[in-house]
Residue frames relative to the residue before (quaternion, step in Angstrom):
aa qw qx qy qz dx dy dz
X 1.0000 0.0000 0.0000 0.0000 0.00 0.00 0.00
X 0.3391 -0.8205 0.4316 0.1596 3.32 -0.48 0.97
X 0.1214 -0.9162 0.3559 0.1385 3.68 -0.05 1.03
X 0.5527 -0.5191 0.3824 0.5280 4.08 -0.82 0.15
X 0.2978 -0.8540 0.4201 0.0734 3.24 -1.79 0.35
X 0.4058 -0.7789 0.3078 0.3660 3.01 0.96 1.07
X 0.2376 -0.6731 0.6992 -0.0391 3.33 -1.51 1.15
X 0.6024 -0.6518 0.4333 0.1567 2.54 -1.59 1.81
X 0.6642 -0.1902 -0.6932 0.2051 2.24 -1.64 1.45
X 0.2385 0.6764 -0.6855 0.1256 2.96 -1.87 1.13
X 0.5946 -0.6697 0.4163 0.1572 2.66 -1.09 1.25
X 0.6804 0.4719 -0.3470 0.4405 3.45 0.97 -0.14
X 0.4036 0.7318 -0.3000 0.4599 3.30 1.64 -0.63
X 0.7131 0.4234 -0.1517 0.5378 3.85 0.81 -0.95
X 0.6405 0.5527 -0.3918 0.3616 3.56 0.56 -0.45
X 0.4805 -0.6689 0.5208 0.2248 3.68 -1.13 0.41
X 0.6217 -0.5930 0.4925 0.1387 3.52 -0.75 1.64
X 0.3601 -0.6253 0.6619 0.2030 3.66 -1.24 1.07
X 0.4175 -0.6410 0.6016 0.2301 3.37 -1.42 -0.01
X 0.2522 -0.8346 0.4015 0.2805 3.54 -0.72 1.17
X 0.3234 -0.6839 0.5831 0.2963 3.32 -0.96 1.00
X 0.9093 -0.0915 0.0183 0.4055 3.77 -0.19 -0.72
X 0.2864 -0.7730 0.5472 0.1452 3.72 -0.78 1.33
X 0.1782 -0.6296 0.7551 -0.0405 2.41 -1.11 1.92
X 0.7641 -0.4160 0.3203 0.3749 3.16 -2.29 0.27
X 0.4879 0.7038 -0.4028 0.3229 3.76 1.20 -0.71
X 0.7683 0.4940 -0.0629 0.4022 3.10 1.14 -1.45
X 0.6092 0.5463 -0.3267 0.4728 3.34 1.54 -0.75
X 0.4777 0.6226 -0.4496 0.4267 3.46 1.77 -0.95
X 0.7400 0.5823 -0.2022 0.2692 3.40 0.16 -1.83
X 0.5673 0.3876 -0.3955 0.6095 3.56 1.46 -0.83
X 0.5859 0.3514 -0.5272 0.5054 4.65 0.04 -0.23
X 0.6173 0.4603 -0.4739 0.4271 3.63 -0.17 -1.15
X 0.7451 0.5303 -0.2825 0.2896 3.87 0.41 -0.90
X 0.6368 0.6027 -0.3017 0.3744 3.02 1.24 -1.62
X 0.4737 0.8409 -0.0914 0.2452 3.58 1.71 -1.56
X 0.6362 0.5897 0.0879 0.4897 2.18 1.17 -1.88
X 0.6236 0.6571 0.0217 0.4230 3.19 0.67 -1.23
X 0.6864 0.3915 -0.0679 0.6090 3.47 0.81 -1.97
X 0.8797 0.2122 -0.2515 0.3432 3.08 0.59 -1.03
X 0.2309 0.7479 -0.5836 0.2163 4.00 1.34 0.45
X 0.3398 0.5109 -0.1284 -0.7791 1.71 1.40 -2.03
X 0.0180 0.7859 -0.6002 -0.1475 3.11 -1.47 0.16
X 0.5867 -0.5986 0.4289 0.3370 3.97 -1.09 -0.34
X 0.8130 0.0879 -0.0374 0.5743 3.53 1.45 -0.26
X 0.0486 -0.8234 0.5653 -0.0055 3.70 -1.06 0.32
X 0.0991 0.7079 -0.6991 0.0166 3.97 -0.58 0.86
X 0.8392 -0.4467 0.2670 0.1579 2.50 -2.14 1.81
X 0.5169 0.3645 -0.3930 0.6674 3.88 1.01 -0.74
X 0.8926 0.1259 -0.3915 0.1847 3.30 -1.18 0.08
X 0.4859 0.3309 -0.6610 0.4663 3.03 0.93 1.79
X 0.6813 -0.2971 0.4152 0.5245 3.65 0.62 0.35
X 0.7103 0.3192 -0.3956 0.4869 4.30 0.05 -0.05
X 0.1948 -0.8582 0.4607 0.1150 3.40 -1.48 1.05
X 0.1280 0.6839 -0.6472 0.3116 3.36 1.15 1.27
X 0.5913 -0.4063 0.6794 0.1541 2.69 -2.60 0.25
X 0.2043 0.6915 -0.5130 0.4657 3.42 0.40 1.75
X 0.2724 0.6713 -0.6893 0.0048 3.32 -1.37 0.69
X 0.2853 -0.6834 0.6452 0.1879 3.78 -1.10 0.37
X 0.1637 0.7738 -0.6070 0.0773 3.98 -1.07 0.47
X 0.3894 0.6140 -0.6848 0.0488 3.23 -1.63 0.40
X 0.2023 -0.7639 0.6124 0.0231 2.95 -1.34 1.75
X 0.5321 0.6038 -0.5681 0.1718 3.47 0.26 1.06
X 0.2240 -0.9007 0.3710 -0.0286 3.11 -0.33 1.35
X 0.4059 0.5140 -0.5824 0.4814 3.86 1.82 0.45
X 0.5745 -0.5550 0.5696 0.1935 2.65 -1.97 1.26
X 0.7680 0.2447 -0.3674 0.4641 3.93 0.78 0.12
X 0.6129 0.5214 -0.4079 0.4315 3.93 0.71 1.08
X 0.6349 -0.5582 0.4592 0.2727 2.81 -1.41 1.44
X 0.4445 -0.6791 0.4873 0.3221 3.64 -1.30 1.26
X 0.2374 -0.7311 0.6011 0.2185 3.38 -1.03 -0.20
X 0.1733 0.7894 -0.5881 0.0323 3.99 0.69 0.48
X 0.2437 -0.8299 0.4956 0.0787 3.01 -1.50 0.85
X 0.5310 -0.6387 0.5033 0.2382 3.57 -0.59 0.77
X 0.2046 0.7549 -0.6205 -0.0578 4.43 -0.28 -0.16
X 0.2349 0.5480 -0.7637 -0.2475 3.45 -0.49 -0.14
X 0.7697 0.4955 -0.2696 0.2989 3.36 -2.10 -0.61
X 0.6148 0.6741 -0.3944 0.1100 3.54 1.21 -0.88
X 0.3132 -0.7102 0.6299 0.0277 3.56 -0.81 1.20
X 0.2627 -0.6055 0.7107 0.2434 4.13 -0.99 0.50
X 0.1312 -0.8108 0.5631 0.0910 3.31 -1.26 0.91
X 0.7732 -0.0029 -0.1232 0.6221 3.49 1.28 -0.08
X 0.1529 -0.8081 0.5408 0.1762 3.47 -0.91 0.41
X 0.6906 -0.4801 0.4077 0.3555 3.99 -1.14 0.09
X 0.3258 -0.5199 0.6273 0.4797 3.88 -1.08 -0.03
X 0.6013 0.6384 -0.3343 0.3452 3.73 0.62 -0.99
X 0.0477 -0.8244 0.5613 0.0551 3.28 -0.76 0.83
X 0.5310 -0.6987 0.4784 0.0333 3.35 -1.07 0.34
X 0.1333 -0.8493 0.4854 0.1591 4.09 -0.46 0.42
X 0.5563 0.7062 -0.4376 0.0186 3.39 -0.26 -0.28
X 0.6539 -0.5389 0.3798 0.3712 3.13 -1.81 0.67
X 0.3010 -0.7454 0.5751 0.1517 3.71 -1.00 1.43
X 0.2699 0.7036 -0.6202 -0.2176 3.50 -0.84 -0.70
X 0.5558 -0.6585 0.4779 0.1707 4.04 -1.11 0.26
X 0.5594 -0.4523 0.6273 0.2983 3.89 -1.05 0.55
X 0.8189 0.3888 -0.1201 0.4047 3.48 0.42 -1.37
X 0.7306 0.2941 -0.1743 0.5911 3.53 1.67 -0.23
X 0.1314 0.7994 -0.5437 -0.2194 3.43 0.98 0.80
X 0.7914 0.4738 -0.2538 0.2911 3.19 -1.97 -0.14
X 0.8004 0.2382 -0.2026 0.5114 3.54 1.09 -0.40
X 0.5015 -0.7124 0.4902 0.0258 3.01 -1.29 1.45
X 0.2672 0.7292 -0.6299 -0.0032 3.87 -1.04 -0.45
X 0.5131 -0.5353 0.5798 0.3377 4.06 -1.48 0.50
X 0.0712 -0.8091 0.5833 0.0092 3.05 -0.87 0.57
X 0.0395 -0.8126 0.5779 0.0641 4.13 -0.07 0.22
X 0.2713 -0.7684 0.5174 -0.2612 2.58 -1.27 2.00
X 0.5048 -0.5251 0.5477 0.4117 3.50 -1.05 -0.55
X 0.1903 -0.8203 0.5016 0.1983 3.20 -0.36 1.24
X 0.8549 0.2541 -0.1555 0.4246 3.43 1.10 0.79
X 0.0170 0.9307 -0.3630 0.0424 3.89 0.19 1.65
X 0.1920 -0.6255 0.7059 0.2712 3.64 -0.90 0.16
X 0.2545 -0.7257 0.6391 -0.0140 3.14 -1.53 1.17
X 0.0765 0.8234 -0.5472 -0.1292 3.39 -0.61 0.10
X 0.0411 0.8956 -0.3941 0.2023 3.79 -0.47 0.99
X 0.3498 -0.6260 0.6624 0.2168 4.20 -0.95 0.88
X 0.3270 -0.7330 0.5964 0.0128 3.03 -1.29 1.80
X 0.7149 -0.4415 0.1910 0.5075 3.80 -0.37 0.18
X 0.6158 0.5497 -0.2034 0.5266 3.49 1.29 -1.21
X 0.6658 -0.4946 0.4155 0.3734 4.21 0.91 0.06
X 0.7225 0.6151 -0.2322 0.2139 3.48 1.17 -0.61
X 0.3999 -0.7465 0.4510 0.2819 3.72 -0.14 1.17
X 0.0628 0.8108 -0.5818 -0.0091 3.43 -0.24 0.89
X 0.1814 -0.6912 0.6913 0.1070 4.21 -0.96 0.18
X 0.1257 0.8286 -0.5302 0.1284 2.96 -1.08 0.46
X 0.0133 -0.8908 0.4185 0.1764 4.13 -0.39 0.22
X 0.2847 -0.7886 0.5435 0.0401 3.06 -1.04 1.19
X 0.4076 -0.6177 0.6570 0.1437 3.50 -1.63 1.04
X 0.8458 0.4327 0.0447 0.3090 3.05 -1.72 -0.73
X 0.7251 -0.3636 0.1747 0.5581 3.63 -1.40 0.13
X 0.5453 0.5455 -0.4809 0.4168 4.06 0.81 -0.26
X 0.6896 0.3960 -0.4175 0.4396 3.70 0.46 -0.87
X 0.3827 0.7556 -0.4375 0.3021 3.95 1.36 -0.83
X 0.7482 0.6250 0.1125 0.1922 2.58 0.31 -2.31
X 0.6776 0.2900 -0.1327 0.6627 3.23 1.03 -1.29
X 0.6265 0.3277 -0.5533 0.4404 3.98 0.51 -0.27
X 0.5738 0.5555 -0.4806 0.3622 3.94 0.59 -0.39
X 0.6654 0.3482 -0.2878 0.5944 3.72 0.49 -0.86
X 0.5609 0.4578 -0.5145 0.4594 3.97 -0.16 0.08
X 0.5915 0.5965 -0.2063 0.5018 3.55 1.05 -1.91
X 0.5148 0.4120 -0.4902 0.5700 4.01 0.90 -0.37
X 0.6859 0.5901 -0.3416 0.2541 3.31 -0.24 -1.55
X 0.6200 0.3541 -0.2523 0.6531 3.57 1.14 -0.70
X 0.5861 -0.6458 0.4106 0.2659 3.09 -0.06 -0.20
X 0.3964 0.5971 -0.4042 0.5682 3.67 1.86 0.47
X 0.4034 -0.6316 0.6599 -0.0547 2.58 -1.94 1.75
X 0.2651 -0.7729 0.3846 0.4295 3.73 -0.51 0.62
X 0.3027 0.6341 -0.5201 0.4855 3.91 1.10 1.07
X 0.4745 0.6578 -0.4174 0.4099 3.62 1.41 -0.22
X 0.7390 0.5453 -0.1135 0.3790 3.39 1.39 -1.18
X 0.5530 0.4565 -0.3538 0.6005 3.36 1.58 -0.35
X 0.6375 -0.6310 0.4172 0.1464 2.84 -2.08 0.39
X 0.7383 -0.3985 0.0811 0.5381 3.60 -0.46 1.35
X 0.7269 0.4658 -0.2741 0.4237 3.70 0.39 -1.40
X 0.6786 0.5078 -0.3408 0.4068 3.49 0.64 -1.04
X 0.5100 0.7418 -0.2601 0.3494 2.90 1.16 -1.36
X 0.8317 0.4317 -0.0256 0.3481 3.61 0.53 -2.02
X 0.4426 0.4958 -0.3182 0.6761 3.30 1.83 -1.02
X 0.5906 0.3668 -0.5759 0.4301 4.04 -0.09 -0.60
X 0.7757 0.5501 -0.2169 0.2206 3.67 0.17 -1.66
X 0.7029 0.4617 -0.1465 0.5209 3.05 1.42 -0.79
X 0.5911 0.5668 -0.2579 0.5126 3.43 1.57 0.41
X 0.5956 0.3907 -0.2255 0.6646 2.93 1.55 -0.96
X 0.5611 0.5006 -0.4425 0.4886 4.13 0.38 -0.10
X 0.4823 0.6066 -0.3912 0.4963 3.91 1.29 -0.83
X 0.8824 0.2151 -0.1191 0.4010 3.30 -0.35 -2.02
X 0.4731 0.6450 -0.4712 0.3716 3.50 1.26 0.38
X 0.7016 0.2585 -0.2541 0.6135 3.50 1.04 -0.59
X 0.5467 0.4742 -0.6181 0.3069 3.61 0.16 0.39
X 0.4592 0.6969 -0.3355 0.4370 3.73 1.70 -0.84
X 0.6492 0.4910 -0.2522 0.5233 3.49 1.03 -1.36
X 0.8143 0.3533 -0.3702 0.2739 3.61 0.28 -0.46
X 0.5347 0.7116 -0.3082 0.3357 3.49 1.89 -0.89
């Protein structure tokens, strides 16, 4: 089932993500209902706050040829455990911010560590738009937007755009 996604600004968007203690079937639903979601934004990632649920959830796959097998990934719990000196640039943009873009620098390079739907502790390191990706959807979990990373102005022109197409949504 394919659920809404909360648009910046929200207040729920900022809050800090419980930690699941025990996956039940409720929760395995919520990670498909997500992935869905997701595929069809379309997008490459999704945490549980920005459908409105604060668990320690995120949903991702960043393969994006049109002749390769997806690879989506289930995280609950998922914690970075080391990160690169190397860092990385690329242009982010959010599910929750459609339409707007911004560079962001990163580690260009994470170990993750994380309970897959099935209970299993899995670790694992990621490069590239995957290492991107998974610090953005953790960065939900805390409640940080990757507009957290720009500078005050950029920051406000984002907010004050999204406050625009928020009430044009309200009026359609």
């Amino acid at each position: 089932m394919k659920r809404n996604i909360l648009l910046h600004p929200d207040p729920r968007l900022k809050k800090h993500a419980d930690p699941v203690a025990d996956l039940s079937d409720e929760l395995r639903s919520l990670a498909d209902d997500m992935l869905a979601t997701m595929y069809e934004a379309p997008g490459i990632g999704l945490a549980a706050p920005q459908v409105g649920v604060l668990q320690r959830l995120v949903v991702m796959d960043c393969v994006k040829g049109e002749n390769e097998k997806p690879r989506p990934l289930v995280m609950f719990n998922p914690e970075i455990i080391s990160v690169s000196d190397e860092t990385n640039v690329y242009e982010e943009g959010c599910l929750s911010i459609p339409e707007q873009f911004a560079d962001v620098t990163r580690p260009a390079e994470v170990e993750v560590r994380w309970i897959d739907r099935d209970g299993t502790e899995h670790k694992e390191a990621f490069d590239g738009l995957w290492a991107t990706c998974v610090q953005r959807e953790i960065d939900h979990l805390d409640g940080k937007l990757f507009i957290d990373y720009l500078k005050p102005l950029k920051r406000q022109m984002i907010t004050r755009k999204m406050v625009k197409y928020k009430r044009e949504l309200a009026r359609a």
